[in-house]
C-alpha positions in Angstrom: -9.3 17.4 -33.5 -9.3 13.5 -33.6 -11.3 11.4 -31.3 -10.5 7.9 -30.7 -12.6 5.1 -31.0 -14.3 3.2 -28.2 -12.1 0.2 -28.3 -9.1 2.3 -28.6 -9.9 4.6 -25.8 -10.3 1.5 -23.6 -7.2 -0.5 -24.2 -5.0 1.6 -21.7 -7.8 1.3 -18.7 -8.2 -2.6 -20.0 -4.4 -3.2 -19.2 -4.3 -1.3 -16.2 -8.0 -3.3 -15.1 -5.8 -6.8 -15.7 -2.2 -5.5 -14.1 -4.2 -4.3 -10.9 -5.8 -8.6 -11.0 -2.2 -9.7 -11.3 -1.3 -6.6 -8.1 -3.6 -7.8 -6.0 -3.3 -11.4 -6.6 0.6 -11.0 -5.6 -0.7 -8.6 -2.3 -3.0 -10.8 -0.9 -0.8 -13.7 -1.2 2.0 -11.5 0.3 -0.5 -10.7 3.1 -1.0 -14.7 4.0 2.3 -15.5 4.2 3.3 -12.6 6.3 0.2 -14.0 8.6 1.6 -17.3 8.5 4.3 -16.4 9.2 3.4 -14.1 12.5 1.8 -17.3 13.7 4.7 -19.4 12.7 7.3 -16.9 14.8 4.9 -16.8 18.0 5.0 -20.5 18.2 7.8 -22.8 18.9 7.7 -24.4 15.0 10.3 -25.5 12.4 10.2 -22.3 10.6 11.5 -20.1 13.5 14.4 -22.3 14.3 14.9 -21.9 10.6 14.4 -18.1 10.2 16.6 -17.7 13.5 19.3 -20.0 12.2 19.7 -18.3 8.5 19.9 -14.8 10.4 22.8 -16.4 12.6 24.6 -16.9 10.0 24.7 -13.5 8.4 27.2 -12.5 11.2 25.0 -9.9 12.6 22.9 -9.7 15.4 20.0 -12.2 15.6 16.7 -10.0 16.5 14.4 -11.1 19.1 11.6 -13.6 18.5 9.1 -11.2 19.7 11.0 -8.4 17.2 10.9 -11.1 13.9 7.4 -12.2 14.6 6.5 -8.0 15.0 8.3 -7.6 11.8 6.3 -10.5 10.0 3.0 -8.5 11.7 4.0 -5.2 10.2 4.5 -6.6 7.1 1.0 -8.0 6.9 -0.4 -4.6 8.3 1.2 -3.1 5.1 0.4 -5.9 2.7 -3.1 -5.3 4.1 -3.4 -1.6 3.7 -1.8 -1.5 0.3 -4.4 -4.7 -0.6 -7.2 -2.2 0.1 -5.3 0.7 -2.2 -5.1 -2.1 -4.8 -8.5 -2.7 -4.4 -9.8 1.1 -4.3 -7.8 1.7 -7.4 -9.5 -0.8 -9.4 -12.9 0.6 -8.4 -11.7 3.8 -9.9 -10.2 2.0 -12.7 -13.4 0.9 -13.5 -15.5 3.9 -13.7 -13.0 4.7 -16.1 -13.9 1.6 -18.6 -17.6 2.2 -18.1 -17.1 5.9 -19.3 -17.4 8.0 -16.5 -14.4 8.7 -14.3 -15.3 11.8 -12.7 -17.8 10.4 -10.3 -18.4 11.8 -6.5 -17.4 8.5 -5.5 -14.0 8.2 -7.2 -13.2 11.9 -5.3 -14.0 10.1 -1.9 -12.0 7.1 -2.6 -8.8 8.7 -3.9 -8.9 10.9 -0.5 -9.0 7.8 1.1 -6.2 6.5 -0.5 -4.0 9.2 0.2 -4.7 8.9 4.0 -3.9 5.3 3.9 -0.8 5.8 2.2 0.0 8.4 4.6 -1.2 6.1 7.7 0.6 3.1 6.4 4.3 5.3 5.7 4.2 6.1 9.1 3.2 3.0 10.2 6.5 1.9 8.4 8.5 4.5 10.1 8.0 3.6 13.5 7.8 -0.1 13.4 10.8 -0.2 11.4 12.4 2.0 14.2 11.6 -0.3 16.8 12.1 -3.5 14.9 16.0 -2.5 14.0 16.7 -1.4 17.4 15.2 -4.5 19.3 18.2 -6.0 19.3 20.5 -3.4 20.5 21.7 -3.2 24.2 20.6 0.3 24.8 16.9 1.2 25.5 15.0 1.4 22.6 13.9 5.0 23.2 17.7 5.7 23.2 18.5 3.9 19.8 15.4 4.7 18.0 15.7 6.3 14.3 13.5 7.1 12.2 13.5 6.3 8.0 11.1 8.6 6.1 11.0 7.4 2.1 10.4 10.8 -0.2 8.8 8.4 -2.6 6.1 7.8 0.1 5.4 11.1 0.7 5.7 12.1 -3.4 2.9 9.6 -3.9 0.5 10.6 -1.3 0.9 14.8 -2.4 0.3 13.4 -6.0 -2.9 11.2 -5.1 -4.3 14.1 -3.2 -3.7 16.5 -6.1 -5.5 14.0 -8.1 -8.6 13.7 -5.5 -9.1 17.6 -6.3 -8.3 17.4 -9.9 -11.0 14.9 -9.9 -13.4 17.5 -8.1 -12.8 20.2 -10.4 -13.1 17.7 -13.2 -16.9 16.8 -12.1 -17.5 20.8 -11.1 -17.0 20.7 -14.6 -18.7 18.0 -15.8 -22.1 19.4 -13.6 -22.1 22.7 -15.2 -21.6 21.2 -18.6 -24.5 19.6 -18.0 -26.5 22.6 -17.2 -25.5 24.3 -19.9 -28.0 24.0 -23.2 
């Protein structure tokens, strides 16, 4: 069998170390601007008489003011859950370059992520539901859909598979350990 050499068997965690910099970098700027611009849509500024004027001309319905700056608040609720899955992921990331993955705390924080996946997707579901139907003539209760993505829910069954393949994987790594 052929081992590979310490630098080698860092490259891969290395990249995804700077790629998950570049992720949350682009996240946590998403997440200002969507808080900027919940503040901007609540207050009688430049930028909502903007917004309101480009969706005018898109021939459809113009949403509510209280339904865009909702939608600019749901967005940064998202940014900001998917900002601490960025964030979470690096932690594991690196207990990976320093050598040992299968820690008890990198079993706790990919069950976490999972949830927050979960929590966020529906979230999505019913603010998206209200959001789209804000507009509309009938009641809301009478209009509402819901949107469920599959990739969502693929993700979060595959993270919590990985939360137990991590608990098996330091099961193992204990009795290893025991054994002389």
């Amino acid at each position: 069998m052929t081992t590979v050499s310490g630098a080698a068997a860092h490259r891969v965690p290395r990249i995804l170390n700077f790629c998950l910099i570049v992720v949350i970098s682009f996240i946590a700027t998403a997440l200002l601007l969507m808080v900027l611009g919940t503040v901007l849509m609540v207050f009688d500024t430049p930028f909502k008489d903007m917004v309101i004027e480009e969706l005018g001309k898109t021939n459809q319905t113009v949403p509510t003011t209280s339904a865009l700056s909702s939608a600019f608040a749901g967005g940064a609720v998202i940014a900001g859950a998917y900002l601490y899955v960025a964030l979470v992921v690096k932690k594991i990331v690196k207990t990976t370059l320093d050598g040992n993955p299968f820690v008890e705390a990198n079993i706790s924080r990919l069950r976490k992520t999972w949830i927050v996946i979960a929590c966020v997707e529906i979230f999505r579901i019913f603010i998206t539901g209200f959001i789209s139907n804000s507009s509309a003539s009938e009641t809301a209760l009478d209009s509402f859909s819901m949107e469920t993505r599959l990739s969502a829910w693929f993700l979060v069954f595959v993270i919590a598979i990985m939360a137990e393949v991590f608990r098996v994987g330091l099961e193992l790594k204990r009795d290893q350990e025991l054994t002389v």
